[in-house]
Gaussian input, Z-matrix of N, CA and C with variables (Angstrom, degrees):
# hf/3-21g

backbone

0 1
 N
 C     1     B1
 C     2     B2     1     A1
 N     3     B3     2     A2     1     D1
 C     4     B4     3     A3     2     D2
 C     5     B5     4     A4     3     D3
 N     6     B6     5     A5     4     D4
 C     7     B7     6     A6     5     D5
 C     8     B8     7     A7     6     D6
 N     9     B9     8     A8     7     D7
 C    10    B10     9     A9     8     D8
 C    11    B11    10    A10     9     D9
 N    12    B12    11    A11    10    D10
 C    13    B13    12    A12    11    D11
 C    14    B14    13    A13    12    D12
 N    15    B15    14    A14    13    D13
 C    16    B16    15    A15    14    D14
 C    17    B17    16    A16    15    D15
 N    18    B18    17    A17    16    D16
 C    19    B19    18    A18    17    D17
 C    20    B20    19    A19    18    D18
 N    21    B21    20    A20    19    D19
 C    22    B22    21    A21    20    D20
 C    23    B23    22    A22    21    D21
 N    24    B24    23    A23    22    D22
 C    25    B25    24    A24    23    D23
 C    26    B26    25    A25    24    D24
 N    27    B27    26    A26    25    D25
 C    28    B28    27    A27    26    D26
 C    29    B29    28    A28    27    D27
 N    30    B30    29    A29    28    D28
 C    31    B31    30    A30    29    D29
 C    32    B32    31    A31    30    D30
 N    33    B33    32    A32    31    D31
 C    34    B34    33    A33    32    D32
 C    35    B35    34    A34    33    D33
 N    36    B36    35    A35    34    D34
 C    37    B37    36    A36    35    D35
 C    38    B38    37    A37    36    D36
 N    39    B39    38    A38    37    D37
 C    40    B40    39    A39    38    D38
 C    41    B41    40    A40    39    D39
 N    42    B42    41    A41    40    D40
 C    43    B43    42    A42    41    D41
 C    44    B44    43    A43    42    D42
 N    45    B45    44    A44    43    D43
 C    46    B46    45    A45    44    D44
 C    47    B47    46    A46    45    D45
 N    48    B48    47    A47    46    D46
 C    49    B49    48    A48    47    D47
 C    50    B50    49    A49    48    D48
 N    51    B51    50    A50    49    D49
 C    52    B52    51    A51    50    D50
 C    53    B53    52    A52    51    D51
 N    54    B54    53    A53    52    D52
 C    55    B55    54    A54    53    D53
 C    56    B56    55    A55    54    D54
 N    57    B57    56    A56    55    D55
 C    58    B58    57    A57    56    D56
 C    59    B59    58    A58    57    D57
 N    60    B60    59    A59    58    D58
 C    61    B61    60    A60    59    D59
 C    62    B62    61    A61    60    D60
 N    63    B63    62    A62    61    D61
 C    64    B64    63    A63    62    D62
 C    65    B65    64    A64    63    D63
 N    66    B66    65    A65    64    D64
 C    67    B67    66    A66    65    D65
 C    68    B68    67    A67    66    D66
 N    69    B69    68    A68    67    D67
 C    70    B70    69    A69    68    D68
 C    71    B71    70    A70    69    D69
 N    72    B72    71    A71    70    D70
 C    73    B73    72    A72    71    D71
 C    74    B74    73    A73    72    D72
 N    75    B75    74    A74    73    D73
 C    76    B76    75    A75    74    D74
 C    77    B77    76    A76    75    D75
 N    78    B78    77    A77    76    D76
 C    79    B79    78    A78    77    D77
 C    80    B80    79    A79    78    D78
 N    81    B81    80    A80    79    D79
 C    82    B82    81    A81    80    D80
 C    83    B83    82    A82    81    D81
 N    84    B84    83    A83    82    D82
 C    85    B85    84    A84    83    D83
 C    86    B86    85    A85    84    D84
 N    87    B87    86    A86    85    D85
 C    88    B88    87    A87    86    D86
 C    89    B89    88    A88    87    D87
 N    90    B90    89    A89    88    D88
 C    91    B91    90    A90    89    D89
 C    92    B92    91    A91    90    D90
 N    93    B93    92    A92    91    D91
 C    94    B94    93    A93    92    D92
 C    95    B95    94    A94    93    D93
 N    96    B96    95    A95    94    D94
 C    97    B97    96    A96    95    D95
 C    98    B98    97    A97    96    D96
 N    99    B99    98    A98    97    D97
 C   100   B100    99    A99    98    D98
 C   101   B101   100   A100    99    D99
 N   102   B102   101   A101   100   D100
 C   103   B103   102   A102   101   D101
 C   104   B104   103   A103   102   D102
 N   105   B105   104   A104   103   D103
 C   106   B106   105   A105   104   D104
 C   107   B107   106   A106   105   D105
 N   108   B108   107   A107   106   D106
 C   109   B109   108   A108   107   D107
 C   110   B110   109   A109   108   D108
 N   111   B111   110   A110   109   D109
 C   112   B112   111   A111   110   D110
 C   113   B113   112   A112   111   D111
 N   114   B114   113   A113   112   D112
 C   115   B115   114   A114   113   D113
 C   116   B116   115   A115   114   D114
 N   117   B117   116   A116   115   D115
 C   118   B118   117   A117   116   D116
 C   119   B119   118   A118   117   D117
 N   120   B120   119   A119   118   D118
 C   121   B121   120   A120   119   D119
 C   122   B122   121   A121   120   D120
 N   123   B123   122   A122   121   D121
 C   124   B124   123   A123   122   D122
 C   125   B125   124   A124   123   D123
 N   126   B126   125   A125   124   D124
 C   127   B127   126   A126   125   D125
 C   128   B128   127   A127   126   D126
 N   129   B129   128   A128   127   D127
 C   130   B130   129   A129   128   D128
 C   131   B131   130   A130   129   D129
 N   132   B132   131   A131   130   D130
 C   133   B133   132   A132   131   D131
 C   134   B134   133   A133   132   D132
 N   135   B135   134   A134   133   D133
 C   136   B136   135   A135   134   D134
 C   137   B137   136   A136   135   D135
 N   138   B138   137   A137   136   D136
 C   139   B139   138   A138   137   D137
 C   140   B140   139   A139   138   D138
 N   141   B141   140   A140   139   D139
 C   142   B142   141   A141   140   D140
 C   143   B143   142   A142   141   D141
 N   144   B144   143   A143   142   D142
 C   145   B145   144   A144   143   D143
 C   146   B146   145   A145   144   D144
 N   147   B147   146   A146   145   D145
 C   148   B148   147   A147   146   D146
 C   149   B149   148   A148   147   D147
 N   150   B150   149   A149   148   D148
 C   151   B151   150   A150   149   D149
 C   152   B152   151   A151   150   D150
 N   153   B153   152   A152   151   D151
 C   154   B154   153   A153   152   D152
 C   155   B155   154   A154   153   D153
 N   156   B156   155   A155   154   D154
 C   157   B157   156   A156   155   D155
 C   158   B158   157   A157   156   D156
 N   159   B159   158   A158   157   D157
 C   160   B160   159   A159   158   D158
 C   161   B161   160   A160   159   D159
 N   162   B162   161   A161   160   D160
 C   163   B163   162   A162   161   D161
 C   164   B164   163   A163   162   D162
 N   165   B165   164   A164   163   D163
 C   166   B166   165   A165   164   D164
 C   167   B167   166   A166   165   D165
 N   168   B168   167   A167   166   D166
 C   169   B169   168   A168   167   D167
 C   170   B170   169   A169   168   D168
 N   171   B171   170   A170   169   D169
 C   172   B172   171   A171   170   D170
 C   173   B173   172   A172   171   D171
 N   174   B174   173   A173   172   D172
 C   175   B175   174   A174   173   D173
 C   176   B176   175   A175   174   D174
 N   177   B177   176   A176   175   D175
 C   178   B178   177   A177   176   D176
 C   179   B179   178   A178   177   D177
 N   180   B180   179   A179   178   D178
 C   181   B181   180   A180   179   D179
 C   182   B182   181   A181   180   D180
 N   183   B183   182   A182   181   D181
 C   184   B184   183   A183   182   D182
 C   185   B185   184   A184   183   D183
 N   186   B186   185   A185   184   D184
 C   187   B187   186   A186   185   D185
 C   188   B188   187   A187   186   D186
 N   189   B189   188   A188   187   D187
 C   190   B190   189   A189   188   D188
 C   191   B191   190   A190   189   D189
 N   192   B192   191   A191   190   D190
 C   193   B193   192   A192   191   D191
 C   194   B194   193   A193   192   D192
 N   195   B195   194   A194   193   D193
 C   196   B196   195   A195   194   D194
 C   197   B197   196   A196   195   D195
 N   198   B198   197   A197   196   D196
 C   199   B199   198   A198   197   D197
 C   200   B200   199   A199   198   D198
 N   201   B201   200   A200   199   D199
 C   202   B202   201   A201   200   D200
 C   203   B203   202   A202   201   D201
 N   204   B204   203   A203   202   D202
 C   205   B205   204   A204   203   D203
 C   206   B206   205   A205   204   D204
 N   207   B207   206   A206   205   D205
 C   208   B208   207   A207   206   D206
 C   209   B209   208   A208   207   D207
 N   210   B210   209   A209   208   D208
 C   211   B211   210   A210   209   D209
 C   212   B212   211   A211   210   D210
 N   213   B213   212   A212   211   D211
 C   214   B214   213   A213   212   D212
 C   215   B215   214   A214   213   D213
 N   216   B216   215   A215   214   D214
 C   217   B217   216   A216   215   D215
 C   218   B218   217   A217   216   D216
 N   219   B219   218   A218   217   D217
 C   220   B220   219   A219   218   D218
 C   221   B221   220   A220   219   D219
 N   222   B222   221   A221   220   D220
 C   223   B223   222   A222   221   D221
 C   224   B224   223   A223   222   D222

   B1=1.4432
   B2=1.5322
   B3=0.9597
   B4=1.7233
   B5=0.9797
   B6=1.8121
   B7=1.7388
   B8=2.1559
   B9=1.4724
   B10=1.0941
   B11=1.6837
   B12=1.2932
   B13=1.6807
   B14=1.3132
   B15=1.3296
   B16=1.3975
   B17=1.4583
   B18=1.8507
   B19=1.2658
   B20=1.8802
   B21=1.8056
   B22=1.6677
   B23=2.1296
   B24=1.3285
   B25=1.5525
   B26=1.4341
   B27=1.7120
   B28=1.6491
   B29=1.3014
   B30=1.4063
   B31=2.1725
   B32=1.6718
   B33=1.1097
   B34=1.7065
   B35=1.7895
   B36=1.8472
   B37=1.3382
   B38=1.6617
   B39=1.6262
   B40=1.5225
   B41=1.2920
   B42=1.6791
   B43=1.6205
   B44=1.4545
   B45=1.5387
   B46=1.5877
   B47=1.7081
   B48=1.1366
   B49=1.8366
   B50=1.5842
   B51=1.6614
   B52=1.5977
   B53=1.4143
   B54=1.4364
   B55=1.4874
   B56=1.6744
   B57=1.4069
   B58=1.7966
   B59=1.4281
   B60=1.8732
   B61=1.0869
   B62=1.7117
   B63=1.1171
   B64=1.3482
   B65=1.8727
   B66=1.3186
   B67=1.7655
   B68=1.3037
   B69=1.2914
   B70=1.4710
   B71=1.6661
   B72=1.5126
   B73=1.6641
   B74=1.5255
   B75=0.9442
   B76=2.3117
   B77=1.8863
   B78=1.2382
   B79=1.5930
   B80=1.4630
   B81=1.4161
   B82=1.5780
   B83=1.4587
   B84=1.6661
   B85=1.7264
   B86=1.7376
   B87=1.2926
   B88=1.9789
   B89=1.7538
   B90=1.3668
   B91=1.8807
   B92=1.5618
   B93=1.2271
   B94=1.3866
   B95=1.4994
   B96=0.8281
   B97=1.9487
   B98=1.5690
   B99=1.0781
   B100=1.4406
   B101=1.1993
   B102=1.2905
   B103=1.3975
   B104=1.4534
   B105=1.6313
   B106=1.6496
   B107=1.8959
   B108=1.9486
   B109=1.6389
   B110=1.6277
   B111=1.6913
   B112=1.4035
   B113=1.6798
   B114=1.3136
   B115=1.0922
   B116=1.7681
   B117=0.9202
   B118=1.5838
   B119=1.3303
   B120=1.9451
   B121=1.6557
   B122=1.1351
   B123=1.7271
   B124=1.8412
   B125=1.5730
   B126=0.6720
   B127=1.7556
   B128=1.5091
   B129=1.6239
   B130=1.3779
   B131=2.3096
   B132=1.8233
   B133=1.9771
   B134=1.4515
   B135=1.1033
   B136=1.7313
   B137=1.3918
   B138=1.4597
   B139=1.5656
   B140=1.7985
   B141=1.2653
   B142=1.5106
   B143=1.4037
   B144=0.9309
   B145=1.6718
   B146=1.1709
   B147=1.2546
   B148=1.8623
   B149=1.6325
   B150=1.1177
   B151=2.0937
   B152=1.6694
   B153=1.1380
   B154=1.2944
   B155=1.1261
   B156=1.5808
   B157=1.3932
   B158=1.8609
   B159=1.1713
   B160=1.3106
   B161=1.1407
   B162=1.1592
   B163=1.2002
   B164=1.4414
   B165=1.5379
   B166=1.2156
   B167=1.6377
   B168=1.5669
   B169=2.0230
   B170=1.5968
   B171=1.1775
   B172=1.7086
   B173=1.6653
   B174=1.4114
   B175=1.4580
   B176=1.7523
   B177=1.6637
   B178=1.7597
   B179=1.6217
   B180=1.1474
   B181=1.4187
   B182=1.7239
   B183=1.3148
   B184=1.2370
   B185=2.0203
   B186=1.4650
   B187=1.7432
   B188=1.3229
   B189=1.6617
   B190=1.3190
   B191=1.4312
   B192=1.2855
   B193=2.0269
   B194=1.7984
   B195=0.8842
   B196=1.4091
   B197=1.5992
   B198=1.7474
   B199=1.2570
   B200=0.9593
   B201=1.3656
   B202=1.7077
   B203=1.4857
   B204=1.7378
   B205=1.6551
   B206=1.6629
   B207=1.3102
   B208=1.5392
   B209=1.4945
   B210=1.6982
   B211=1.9376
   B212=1.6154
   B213=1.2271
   B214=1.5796
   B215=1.6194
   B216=1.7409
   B217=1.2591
   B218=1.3220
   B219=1.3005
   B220=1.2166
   B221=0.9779
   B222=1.4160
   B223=1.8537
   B224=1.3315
   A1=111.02
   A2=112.90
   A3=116.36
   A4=109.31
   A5=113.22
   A6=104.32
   A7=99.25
   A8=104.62
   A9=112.80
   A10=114.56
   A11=110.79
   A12=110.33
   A13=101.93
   A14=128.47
   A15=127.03
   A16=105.48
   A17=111.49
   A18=106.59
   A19=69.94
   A20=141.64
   A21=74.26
   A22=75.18
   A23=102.41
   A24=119.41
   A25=84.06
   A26=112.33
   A27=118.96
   A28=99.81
   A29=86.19
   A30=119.06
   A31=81.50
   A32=112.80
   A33=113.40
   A34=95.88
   A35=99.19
   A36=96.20
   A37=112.70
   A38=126.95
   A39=108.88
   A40=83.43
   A41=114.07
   A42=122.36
   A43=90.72
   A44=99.12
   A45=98.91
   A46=107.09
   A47=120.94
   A48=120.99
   A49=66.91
   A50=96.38
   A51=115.74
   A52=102.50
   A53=109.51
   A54=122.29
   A55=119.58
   A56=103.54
   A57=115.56
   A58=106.17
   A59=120.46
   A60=100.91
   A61=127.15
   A62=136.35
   A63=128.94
   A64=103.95
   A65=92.72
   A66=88.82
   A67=147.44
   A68=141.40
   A69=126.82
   A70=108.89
   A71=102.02
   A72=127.09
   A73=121.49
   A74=86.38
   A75=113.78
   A76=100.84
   A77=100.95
   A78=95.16
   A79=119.84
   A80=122.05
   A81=123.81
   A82=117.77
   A83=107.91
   A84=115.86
   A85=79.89
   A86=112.92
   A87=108.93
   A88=83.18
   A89=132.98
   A90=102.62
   A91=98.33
   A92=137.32
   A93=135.73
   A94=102.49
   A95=108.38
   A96=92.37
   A97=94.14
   A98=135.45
   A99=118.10
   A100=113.27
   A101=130.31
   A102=109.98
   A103=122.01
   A104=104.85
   A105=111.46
   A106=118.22
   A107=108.64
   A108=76.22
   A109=102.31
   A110=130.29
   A111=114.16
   A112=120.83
   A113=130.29
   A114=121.70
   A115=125.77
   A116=95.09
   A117=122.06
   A118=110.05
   A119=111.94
   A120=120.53
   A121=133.92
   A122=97.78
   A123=122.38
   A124=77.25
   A125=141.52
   A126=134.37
   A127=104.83
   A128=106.74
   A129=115.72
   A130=102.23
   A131=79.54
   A132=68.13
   A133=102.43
   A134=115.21
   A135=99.59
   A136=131.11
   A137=115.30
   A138=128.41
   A139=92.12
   A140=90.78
   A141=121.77
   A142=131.32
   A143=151.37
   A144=137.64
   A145=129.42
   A146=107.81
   A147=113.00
   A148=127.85
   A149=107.47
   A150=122.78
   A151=90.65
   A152=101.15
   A153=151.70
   A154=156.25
   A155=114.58
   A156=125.97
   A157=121.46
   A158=158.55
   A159=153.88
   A160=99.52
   A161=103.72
   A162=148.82
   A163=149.57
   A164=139.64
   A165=123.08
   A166=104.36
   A167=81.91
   A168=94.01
   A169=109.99
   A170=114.40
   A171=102.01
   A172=85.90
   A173=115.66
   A174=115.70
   A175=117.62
   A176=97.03
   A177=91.69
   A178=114.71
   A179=119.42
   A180=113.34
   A181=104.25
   A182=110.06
   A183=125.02
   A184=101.81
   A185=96.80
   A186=101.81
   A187=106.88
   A188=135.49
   A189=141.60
   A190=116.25
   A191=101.65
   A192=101.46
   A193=95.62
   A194=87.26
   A195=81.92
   A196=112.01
   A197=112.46
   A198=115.44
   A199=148.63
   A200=161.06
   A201=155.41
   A202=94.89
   A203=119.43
   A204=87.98
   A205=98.89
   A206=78.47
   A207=102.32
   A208=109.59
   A209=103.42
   A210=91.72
   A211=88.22
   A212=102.11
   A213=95.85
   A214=92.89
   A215=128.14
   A216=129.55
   A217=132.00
   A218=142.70
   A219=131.04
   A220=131.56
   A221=118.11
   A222=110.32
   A223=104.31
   D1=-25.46
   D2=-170.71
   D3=-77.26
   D4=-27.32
   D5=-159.53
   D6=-87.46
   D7=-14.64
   D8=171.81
   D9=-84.54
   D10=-0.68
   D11=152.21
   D12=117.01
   D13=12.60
   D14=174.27
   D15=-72.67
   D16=150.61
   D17=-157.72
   D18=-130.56
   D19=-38.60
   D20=155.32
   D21=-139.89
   D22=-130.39
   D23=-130.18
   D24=-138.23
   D25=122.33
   D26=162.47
   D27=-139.73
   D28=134.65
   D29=-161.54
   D30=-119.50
   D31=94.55
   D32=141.71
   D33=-73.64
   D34=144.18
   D35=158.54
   D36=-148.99
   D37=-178.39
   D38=170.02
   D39=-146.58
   D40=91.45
   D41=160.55
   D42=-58.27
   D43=159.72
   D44=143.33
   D45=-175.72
   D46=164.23
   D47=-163.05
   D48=-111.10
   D49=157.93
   D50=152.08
   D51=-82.50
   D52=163.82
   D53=179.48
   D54=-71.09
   D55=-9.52
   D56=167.15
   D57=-77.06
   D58=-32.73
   D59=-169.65
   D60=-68.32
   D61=109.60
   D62=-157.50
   D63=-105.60
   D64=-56.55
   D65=175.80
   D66=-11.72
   D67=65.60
   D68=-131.27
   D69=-73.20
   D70=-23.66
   D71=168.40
   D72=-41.28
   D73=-53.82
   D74=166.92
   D75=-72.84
   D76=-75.05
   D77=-176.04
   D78=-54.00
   D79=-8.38
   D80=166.07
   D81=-83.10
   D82=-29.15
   D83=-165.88
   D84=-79.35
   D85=-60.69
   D86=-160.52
   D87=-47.63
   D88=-63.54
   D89=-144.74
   D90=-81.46
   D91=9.43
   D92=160.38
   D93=-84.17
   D94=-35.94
   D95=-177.67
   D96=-97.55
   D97=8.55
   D98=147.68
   D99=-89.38
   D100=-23.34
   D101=179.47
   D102=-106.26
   D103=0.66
   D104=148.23
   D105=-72.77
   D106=-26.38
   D107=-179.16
   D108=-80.23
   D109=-17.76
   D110=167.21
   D111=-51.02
   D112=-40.96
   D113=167.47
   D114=-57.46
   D115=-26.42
   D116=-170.58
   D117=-75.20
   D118=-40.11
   D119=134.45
   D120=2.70
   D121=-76.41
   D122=-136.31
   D123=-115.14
   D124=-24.93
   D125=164.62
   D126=-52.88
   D127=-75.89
   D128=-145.01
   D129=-77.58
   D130=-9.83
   D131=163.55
   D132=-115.11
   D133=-2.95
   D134=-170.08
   D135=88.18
   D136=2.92
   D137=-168.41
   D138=-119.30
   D139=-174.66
   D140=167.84
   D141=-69.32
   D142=93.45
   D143=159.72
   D144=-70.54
   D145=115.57
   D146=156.92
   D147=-104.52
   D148=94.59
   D149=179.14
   D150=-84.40
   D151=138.80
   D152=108.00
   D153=-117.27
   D154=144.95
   D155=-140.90
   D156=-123.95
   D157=36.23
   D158=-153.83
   D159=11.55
   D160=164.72
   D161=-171.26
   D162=-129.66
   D163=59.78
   D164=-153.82
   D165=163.10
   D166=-165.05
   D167=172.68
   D168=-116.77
   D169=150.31
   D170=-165.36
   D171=-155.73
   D172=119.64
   D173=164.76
   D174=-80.24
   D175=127.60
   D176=177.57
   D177=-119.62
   D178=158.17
   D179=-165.90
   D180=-131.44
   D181=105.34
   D182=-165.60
   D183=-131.78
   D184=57.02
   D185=-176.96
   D186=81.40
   D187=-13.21
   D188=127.12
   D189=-151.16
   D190=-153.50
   D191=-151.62
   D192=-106.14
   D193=130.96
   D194=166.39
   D195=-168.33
   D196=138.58
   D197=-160.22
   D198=-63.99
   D199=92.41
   D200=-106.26
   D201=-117.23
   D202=101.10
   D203=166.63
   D204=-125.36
   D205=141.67
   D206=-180.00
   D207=-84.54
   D208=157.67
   D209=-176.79
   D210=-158.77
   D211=175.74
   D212=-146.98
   D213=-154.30
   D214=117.82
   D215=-178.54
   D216=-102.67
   D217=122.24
   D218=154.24
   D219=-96.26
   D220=129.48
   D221=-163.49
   D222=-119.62

């Protein structure tokens, strides 16, 4: 994107754990490697990144319901 003249980088995103995921060990490695491939971004073009991420509780129905929550970091 940069070499086509972007001066920087916008990452809409919608992480989200299922409501089984409980592990906080797992749910720390997934938002660290999300916010290493954003760095991984602004490296590999040379600009700036701005992510954002949802926010909340969201029911999904995949043969049953189960709760989507999204979470959202600033570092």
């Amino acid at each position: 994107m940069a070499l086509r003249g972007a001066d920087i980088l916008l990452y809409p995103t919608a992480i989200s754990w299922g409501s089984e995921e409980h592990d906080p060990e797992e749910r720390q490695r997934q938002r660290d490697s999300w916010i290493l491939i954003q760095r991984a971004h602004a490296i590999a073009n040379g600009i700036p990144v701005a992510v954002c991420n949802r926010v909340g509780f969201e029911p999904v129905t995949v043969g049953f319901t189960v709760k989507s929550e999204t979470w959202a970091h600033n570092p």
